[in-house]
VEXDREN-2710 file (C-alpha; in Angstrom, 1 decimal):
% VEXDREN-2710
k/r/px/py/pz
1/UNK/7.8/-5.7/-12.1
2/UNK/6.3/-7.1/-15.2
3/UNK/5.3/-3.4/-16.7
4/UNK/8.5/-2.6/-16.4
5/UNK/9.9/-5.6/-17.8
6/UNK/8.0/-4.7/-21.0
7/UNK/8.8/-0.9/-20.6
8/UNK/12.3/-2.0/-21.2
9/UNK/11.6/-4.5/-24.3
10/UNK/9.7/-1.8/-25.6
11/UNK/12.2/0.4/-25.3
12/UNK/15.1/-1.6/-26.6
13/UNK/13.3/-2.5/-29.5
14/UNK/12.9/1.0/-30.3
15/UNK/16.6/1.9/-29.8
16/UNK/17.5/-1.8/-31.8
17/UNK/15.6/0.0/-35.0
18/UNK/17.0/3.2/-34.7
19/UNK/20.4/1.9/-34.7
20/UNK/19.3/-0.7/-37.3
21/UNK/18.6/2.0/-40.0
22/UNK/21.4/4.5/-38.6
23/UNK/23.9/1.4/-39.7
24/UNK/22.7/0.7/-43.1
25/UNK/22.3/4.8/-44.1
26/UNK/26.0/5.7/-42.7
27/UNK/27.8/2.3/-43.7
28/UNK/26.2/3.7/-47.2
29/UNK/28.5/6.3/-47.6
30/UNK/31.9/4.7/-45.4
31/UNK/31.9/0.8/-45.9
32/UNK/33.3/0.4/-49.7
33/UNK/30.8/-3.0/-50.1
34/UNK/28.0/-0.4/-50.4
35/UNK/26.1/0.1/-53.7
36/UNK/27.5/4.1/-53.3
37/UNK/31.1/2.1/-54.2
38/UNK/32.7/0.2/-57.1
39/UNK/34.4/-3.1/-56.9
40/UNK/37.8/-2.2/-57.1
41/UNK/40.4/-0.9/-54.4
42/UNK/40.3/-3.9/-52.2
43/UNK/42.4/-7.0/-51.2
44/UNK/41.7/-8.6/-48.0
45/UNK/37.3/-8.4/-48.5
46/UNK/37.8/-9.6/-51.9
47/UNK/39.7/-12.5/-50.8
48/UNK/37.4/-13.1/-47.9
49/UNK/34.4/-13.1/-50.3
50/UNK/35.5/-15.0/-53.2
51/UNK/36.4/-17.7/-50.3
52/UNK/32.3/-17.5/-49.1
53/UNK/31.3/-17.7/-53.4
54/UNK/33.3/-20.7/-53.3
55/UNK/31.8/-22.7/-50.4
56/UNK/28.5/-21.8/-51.4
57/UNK/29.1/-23.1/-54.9
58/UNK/30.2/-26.3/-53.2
59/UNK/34.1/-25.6/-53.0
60/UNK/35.6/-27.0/-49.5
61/UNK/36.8/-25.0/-47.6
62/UNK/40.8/-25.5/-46.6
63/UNK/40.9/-28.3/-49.7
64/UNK/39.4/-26.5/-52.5
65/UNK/40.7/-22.9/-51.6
66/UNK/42.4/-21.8/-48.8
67/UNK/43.6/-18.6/-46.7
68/UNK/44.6/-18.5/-42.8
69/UNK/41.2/-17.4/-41.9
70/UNK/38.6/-19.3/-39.8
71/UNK/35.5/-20.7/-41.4
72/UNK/33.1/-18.1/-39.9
73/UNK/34.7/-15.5/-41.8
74/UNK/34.1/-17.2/-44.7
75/UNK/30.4/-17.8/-44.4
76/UNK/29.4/-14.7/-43.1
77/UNK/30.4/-13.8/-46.7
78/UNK/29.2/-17.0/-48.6
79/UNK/25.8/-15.1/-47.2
80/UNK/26.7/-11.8/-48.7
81/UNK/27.4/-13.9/-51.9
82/UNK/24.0/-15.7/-51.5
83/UNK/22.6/-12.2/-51.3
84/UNK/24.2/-10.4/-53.8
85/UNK/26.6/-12.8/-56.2
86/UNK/27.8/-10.1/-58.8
87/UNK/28.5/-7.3/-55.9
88/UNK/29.6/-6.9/-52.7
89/UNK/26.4/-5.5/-51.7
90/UNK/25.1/-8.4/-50.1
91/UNK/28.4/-8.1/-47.6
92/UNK/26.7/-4.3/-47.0
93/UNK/23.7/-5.5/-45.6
94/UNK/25.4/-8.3/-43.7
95/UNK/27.7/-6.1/-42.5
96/UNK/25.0/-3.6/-41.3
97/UNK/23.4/-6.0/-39.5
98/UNK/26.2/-6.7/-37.8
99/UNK/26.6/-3.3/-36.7
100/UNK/23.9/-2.7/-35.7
101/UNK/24.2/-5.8/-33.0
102/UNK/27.6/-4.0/-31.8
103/UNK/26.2/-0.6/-31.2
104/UNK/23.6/-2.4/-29.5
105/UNK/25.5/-3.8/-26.7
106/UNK/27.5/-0.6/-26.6
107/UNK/24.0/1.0/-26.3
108/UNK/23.7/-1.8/-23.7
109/UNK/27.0/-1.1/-21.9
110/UNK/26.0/2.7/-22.0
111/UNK/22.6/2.3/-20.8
112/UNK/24.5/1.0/-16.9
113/UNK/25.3/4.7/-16.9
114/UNK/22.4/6.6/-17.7
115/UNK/18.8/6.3/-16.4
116/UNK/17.9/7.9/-20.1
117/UNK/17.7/6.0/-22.9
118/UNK/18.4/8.9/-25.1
119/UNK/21.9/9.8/-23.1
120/UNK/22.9/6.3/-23.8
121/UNK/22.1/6.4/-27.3
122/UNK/23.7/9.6/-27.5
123/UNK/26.9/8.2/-26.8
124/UNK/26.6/5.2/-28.7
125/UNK/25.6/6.9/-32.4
126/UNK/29.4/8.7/-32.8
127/UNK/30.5/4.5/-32.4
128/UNK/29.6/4.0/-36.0
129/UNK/32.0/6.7/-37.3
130/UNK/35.0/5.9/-35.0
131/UNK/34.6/2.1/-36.1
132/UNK/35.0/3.5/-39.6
133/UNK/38.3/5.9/-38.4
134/UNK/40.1/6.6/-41.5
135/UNK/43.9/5.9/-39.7
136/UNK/43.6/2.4/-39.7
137/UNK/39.9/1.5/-41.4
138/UNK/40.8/1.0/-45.0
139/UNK/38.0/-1.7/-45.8
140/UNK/36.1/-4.4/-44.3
141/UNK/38.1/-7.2/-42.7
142/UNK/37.4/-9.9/-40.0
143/UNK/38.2/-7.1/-37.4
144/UNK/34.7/-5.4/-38.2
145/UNK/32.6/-8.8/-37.6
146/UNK/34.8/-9.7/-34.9
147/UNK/33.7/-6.1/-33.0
148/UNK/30.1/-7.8/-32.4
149/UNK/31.4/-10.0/-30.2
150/UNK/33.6/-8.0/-28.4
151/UNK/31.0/-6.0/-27.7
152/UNK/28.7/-8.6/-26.6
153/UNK/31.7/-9.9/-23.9
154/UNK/32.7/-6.0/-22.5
155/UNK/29.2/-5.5/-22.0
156/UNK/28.9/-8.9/-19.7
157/UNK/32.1/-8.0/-17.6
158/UNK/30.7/-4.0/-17.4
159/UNK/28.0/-5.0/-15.6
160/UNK/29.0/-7.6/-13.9
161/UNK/31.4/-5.1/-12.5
162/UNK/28.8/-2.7/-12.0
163/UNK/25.9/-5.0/-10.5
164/UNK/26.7/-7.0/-7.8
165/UNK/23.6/-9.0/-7.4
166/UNK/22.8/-11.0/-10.6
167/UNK/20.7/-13.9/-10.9
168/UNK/21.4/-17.3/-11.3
169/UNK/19.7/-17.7/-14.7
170/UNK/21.3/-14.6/-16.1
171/UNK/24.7/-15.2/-14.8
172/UNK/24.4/-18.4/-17.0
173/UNK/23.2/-16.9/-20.1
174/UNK/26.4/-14.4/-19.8
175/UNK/29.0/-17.4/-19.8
176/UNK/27.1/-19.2/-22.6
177/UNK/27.2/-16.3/-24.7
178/UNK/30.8/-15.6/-23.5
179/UNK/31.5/-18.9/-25.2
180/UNK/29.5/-18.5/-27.9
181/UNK/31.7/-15.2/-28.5
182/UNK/35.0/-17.0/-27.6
183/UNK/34.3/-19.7/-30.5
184/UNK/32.7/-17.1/-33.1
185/UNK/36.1/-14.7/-32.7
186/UNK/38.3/-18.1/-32.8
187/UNK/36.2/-19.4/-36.2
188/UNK/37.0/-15.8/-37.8
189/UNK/40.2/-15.0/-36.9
190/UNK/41.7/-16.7/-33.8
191/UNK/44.3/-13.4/-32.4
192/UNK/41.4/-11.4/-31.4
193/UNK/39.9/-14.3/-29.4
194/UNK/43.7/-14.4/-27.7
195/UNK/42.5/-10.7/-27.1
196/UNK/38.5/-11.8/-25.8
197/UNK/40.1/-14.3/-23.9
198/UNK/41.1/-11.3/-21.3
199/UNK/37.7/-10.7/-21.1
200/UNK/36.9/-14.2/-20.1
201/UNK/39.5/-14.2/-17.2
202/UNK/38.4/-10.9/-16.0
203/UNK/34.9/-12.3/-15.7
204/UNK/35.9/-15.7/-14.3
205/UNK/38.2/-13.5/-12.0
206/UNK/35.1/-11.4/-10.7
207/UNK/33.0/-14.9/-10.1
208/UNK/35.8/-16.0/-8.0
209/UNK/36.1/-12.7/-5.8
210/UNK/32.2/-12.8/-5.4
211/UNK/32.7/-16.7/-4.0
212/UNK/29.9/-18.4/-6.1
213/UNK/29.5/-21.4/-7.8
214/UNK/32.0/-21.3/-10.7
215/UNK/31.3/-24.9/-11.8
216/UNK/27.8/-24.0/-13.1
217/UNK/29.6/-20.6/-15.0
218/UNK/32.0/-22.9/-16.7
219/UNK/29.6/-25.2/-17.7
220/UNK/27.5/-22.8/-18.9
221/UNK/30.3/-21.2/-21.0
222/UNK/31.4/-24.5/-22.3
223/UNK/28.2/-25.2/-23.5
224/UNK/27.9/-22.3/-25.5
225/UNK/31.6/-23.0/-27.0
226/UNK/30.6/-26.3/-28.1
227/UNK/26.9/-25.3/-29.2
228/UNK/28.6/-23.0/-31.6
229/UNK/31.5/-25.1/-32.5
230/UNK/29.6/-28.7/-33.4
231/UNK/28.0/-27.4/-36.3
232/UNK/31.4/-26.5/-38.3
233/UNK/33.1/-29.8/-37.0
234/UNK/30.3/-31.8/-38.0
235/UNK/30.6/-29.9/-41.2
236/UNK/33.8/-31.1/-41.3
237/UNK/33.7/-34.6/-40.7
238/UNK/31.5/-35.0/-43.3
239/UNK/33.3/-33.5/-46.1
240/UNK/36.5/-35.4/-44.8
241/UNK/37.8/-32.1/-44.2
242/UNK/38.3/-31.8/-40.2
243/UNK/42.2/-32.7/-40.6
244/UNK/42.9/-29.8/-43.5
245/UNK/40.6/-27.4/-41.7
246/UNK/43.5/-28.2/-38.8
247/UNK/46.2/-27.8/-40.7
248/UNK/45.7/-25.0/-43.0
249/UNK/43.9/-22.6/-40.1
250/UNK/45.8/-23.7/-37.1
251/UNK/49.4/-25.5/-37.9
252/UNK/50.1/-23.7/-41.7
253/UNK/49.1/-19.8/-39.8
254/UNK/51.4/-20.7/-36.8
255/UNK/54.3/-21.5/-39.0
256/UNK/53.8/-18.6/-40.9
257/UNK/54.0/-16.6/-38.2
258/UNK/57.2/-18.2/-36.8
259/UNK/58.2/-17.7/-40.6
260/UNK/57.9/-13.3/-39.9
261/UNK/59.4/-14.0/-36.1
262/UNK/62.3/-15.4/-38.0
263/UNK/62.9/-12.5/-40.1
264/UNK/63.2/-10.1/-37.1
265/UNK/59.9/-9.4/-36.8
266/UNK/60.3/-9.6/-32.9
267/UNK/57.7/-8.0/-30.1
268/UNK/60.5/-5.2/-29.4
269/UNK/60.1/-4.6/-33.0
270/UNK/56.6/-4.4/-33.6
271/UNK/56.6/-1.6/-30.9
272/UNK/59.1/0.3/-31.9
273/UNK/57.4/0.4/-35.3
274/UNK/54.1/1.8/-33.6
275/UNK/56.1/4.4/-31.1
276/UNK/57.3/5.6/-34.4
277/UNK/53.4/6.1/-35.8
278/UNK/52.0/9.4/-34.5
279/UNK/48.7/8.2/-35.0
280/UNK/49.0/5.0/-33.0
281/UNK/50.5/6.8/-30.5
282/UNK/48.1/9.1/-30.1
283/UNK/45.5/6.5/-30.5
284/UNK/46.6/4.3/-27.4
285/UNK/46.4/7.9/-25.3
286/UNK/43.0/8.8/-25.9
287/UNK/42.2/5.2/-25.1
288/UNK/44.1/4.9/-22.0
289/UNK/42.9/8.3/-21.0
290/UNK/39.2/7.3/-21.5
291/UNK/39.8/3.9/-19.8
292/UNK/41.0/5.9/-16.7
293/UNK/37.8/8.4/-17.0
294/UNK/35.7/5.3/-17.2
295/UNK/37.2/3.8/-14.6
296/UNK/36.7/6.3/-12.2
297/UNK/33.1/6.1/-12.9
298/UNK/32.5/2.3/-12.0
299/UNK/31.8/1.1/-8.3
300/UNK/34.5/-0.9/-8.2
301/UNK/37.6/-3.0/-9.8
302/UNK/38.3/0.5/-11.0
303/UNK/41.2/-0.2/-12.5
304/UNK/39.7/-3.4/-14.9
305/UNK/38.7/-1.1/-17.6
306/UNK/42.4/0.1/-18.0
307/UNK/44.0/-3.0/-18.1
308/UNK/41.7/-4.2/-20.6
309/UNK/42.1/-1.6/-23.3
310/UNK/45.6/-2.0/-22.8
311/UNK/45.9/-5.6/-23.0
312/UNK/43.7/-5.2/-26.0
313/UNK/46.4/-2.6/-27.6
314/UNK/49.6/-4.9/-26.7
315/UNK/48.0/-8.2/-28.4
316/UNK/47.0/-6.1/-31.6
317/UNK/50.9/-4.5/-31.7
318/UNK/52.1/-8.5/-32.3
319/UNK/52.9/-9.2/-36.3
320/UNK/51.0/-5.0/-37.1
321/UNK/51.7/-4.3/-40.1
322/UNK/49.0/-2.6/-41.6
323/UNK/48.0/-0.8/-38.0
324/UNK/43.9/-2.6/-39.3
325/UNK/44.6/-4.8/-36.4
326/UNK/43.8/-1.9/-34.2
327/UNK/40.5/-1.8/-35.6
328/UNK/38.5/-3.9/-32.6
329/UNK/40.2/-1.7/-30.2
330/UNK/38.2/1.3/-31.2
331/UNK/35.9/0.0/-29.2
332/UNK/37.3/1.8/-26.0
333/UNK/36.2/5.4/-27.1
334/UNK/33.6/4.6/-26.1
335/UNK/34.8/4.1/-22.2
336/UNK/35.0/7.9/-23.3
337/UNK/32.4/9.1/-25.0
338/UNK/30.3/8.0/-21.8
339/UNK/33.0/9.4/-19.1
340/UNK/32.3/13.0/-21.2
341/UNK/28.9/12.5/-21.1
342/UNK/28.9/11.5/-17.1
343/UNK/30.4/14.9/-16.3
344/UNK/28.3/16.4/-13.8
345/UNK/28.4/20.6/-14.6
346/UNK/26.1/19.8/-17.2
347/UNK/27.6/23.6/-19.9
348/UNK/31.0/21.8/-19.8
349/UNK/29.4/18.3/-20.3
350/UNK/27.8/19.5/-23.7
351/UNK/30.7/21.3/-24.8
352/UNK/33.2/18.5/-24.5
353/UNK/30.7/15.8/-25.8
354/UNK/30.0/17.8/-28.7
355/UNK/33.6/18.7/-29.8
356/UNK/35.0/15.2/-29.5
357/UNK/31.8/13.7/-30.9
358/UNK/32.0/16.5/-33.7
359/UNK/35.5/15.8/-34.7
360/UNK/35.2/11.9/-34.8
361/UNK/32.4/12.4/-37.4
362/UNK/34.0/15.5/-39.0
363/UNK/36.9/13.4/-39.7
364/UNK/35.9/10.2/-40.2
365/UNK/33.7/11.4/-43.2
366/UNK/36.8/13.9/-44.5
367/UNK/39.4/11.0/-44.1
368/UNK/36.8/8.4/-45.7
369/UNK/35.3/10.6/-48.7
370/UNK/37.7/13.3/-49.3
371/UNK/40.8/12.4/-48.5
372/UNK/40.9/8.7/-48.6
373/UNK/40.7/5.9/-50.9
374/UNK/36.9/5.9/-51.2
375/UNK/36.7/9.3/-52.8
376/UNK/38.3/7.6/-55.9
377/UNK/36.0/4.4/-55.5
378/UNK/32.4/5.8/-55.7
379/UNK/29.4/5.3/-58.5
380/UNK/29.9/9.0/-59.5
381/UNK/33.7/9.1/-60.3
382/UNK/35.6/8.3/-63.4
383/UNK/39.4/7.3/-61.7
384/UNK/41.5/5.3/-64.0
385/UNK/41.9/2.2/-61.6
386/UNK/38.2/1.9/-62.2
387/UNK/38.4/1.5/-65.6
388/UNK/41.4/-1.0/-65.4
389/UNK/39.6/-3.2/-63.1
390/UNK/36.7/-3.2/-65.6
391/UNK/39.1/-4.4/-68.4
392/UNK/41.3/-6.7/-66.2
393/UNK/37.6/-8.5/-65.3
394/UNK/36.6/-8.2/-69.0
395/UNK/38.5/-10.7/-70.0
396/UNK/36.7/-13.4/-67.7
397/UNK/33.8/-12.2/-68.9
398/UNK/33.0/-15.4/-71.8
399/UNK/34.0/-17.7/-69.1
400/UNK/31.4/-19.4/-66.7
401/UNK/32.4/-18.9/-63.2
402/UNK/35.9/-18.6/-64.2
403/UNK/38.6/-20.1/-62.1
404/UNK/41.5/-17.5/-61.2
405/UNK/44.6/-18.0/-59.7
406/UNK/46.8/-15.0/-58.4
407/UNK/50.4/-15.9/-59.0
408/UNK/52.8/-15.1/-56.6
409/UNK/50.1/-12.2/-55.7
410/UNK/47.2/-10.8/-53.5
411/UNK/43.9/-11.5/-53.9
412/UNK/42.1/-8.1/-56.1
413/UNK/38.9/-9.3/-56.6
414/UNK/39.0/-9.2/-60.6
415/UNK/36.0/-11.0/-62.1
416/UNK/33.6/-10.7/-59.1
417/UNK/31.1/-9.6/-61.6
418/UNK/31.5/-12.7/-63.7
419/UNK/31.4/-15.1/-60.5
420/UNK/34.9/-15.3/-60.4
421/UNK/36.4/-18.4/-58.3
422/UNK/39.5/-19.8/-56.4
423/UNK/41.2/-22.2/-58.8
424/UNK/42.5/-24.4/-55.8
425/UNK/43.6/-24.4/-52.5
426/UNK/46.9/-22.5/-52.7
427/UNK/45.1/-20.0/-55.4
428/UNK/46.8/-16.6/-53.8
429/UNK/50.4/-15.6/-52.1
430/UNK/49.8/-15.8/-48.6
431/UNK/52.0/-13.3/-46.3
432/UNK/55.2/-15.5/-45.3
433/UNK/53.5/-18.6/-46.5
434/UNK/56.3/-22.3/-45.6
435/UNK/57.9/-23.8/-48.6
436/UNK/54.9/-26.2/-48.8
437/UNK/52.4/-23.7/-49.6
438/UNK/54.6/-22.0/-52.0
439/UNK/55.3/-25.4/-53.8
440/UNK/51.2/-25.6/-53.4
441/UNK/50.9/-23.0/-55.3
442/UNK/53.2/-23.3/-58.3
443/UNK/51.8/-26.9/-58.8
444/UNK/48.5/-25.3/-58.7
445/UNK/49.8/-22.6/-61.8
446/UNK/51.3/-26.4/-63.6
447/UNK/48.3/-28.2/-62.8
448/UNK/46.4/-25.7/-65.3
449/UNK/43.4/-26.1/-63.2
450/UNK/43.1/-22.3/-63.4
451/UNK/41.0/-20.6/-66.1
452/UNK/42.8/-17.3/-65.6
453/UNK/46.2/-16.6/-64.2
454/UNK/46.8/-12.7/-62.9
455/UNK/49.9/-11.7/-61.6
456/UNK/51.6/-7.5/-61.1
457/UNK/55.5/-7.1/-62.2
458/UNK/56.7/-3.4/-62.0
459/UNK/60.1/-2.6/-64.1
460/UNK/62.1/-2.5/-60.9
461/UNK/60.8/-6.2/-60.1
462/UNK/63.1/-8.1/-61.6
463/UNK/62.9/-11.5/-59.7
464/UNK/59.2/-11.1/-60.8
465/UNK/59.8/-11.1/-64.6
466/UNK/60.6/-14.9/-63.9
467/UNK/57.1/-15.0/-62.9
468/UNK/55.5/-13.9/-66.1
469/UNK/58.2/-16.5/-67.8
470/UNK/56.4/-19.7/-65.7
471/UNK/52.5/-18.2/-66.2
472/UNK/53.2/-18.6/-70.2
473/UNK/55.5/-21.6/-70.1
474/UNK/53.0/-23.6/-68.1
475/UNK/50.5/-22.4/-71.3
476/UNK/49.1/-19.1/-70.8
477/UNK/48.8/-16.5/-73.0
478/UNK/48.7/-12.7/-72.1
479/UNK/45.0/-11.1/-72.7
480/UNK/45.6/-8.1/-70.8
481/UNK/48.1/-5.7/-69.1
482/UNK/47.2/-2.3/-67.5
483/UNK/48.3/-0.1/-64.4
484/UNK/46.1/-1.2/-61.4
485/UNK/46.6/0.3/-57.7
486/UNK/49.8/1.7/-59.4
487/UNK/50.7/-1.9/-60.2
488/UNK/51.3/-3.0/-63.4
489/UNK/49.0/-6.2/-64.0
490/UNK/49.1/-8.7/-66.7
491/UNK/46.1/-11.0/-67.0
492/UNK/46.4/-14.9/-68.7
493/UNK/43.9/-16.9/-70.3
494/UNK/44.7/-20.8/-70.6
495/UNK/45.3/-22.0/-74.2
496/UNK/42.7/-24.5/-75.7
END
């Protein structure tokens, strides 16, 4: 029993460094924080990781700059940062790392399957490329760090589902990690917690059926909530910051939200805005299909992997915009890339598993490098928005760690060369943001707290020529002013 024990760490050792360097050599040529990419044609990452360069230069968090983002999120980067100040290289090998841990556990959830290791890991490699699928992966976001933990909680209810007789000491360890995973997702970006959270009752649903000691579960999965969540609150409370963390991540997000839900942006309407998306339609099929495939496969609660992945797909239709949100539900192909694998007549086996896992990689590297925004983005081309970046950063260049503040804008990431910081809380336009925040934010611009003011105004934008108006009246002057992402930018410097 011990050999084999050992066998198995051996083993899954083996398989944890094979998928260590498959993450870092194919992230290389899809994830734009690579060194294979520039720094430009971004928004969300380069708001995420200016946020982590500002807590680890001693900015606090939710006082000092702001977004409605959990803290998590923001550290996982301040380590990128730490790594790799002037780049977002150090977010590559973060992010690696982190990928590496989910195709792990799908490894993991694979390996219930198949008594080979090598048919497991067979239908875990193709993961990487549909994590990366070019429809609705444009960079990375929360959604890619949150798949770690997503993985870590289907893997639990999988076999819990597929073993019936699991010790006492391992039955614990699952609910602690269950809560460490339920905090981790909430501390990075709290809707796809809403979406672990189904995970959690499943589980807690199975280790009711099987009539044993819930209590001891709970407690278990408690413990690892509050293990994970002490260190951040006691954060916190000793930067006097517990309240604003509250208010700006929780209460300020919420109104937001009822801020879009007032302008129409109703359930009904989200949907009809994906039934009218091809690709998202198409997307939920192949996942449902797979689901069913899956399902068929398990002993029993056949119909659990179903529900999931389509619980999974309605909470990431709420407030989809951008269809990114979609992102941690690629994680379902999988449920298909091991039912085509399962297939008994071994000639129709390999020719299904190869097509589907051919075109997943096919694409994903045509709709990444040839088609999509990272052909444009790469250390070998010469694209204009390249060099208007360069110049829109030049201008921070004199400047030590130079404080920027997008007006009435989204966060581009100009000046991450130079060190480039938030200039206060309120230092980019959120997405429906209250009346406070906007006021926030224009006292910020007043305040003249900001080394560098950078705002976009195209000819048809007249309300935002008024913008331009309060950057120089509150004693800006104009620097620069180039097309960026087909936006035309204008960049301020303060006056002495």
């Amino acid at each position: 029993m011990k050999s084999k024990s050992i066998s198995k760490t051996i083993r899954d050792g083996n398989v944890l460094l094979m998928l260590t360097v498959w993450s870092f050599v194919i992230l290389l040529f899809l994830s734009p924080d690579s060194p294979f990419f520039g720094l430009g044609q971004r928004i969300d990452s380069a708001w995420f990781f200016q946020g982590g360069a500002a807590w680890m230069n001693g900015m606090r968090p939710y006082v000092d700059f702001t977004d409605s983002k959990g803290p998590l999120l923001w550290l996982i980067y301040g380590i990128g940062y730490l790594i790799s100040p002037r780049n977002y290289v150090g977010v590559y090998v973060v992010s690696s790392l982190f990928y590496t841990g989910t195709l792990f556990y799908n490894y993991k959830t694979a390996s219930l399957f198949f008594k080979e290791s090598k048919t497991a890991l067979l239908a875990t490699l193709p993961m990487i490329f549909v994590y990366f699928w070019p429809w609705f992966h444009y960079e990375v976001r929360a959604e890619d760090f949150a798949l770690l933990f997503v993985s870590i909680s289907l893997y639990i209810l999988i076999k819990r589902i597929c073993k019936k007789n699991i010790g006492g000491k391992e039955t614990n360890l699952d609910y602690f990690l269950l809560g460490v995973c339920f905090v981790a997702l909430t501390l990075i970006k709290f809707n796809i917690a809403i979406m672990q959270g189904v995970i959690i009752l499943s589980v807690l649903w199975l280790q009711f059926k099987s009539k044993k000691d819930l209590g001891k579960s709970v407690t278990s999965m408690v413990i690892g909530a509050v293990t994970t969540l002490l260190p951040f609150i006691v954060y916190f409370l000793l930067t006097d910051t517990l309240g604003a963390f509250v208010q700006e991540y929780f209460i300020n997000t919420f109104k937001t939200i009822e801020d879009a839900n007032n302008n129409n942006s109703s359930y009904m309407a989200d949907i009809n805005r994906a039934l009218g998306d091809r690709r998202i339609i198409a997307f939920v099929i192949v996942i449902v299909v797979g689901s069913i495939l899956f399902g068929i496969r398990m002993p029993r609660y056949k119909a659990v992997p179903t529900i999931i992945a389509v619980a999974f797909v309605a909470l990431a239709t709420r407030h989809n915009i951008w269809n990114y949100y979609y992102d941690t539900c690629h994680i379902f192909i999988l449920f298909l890339l091991i039912s085509l694998l399962a297939i008994s007549y071994k000639k129709l086996r390999h020719t299904l598993f190869t097509m589907a896992a051919g075109l997943i990689i096919v694409y994903c590297i045509y709709g990444n490098l040839i088609m999509g925004e990272l052909r444009i983005n790469t250390i070998l081309t010469n694209h204009p928005d390249k060099v208007a970046f360069q110049k829109l950063s030049d201008v921070m260049k004199d400047t030590e760690k130079p404080k920027i503040l997008y007006y009435k804008a989204n966060v581009f990431g100009f000046g991450v060369m130079y060190k480039a910081l938030p200039a206060g809380n309120q230092w980019a336009y959120q997405t429906d943001a209250t009346p406070e925040m906007r006021k926030d934010h224009i006292d910020l611009l007043n305040s003249r707290k900001a080394d560098f003011v950078v705002t976009y105004c195209r000819e048809d934008q007249t309300e935002k020529k008024g913008d331009l108006k309060e950057i120089e009246a509150a004693g800006y002057e104009l620097k620069e002013h180039c097309v960026y992402m087909n936006l035309p930018f204008y960049m301020y410097e303060r006056k002495k």
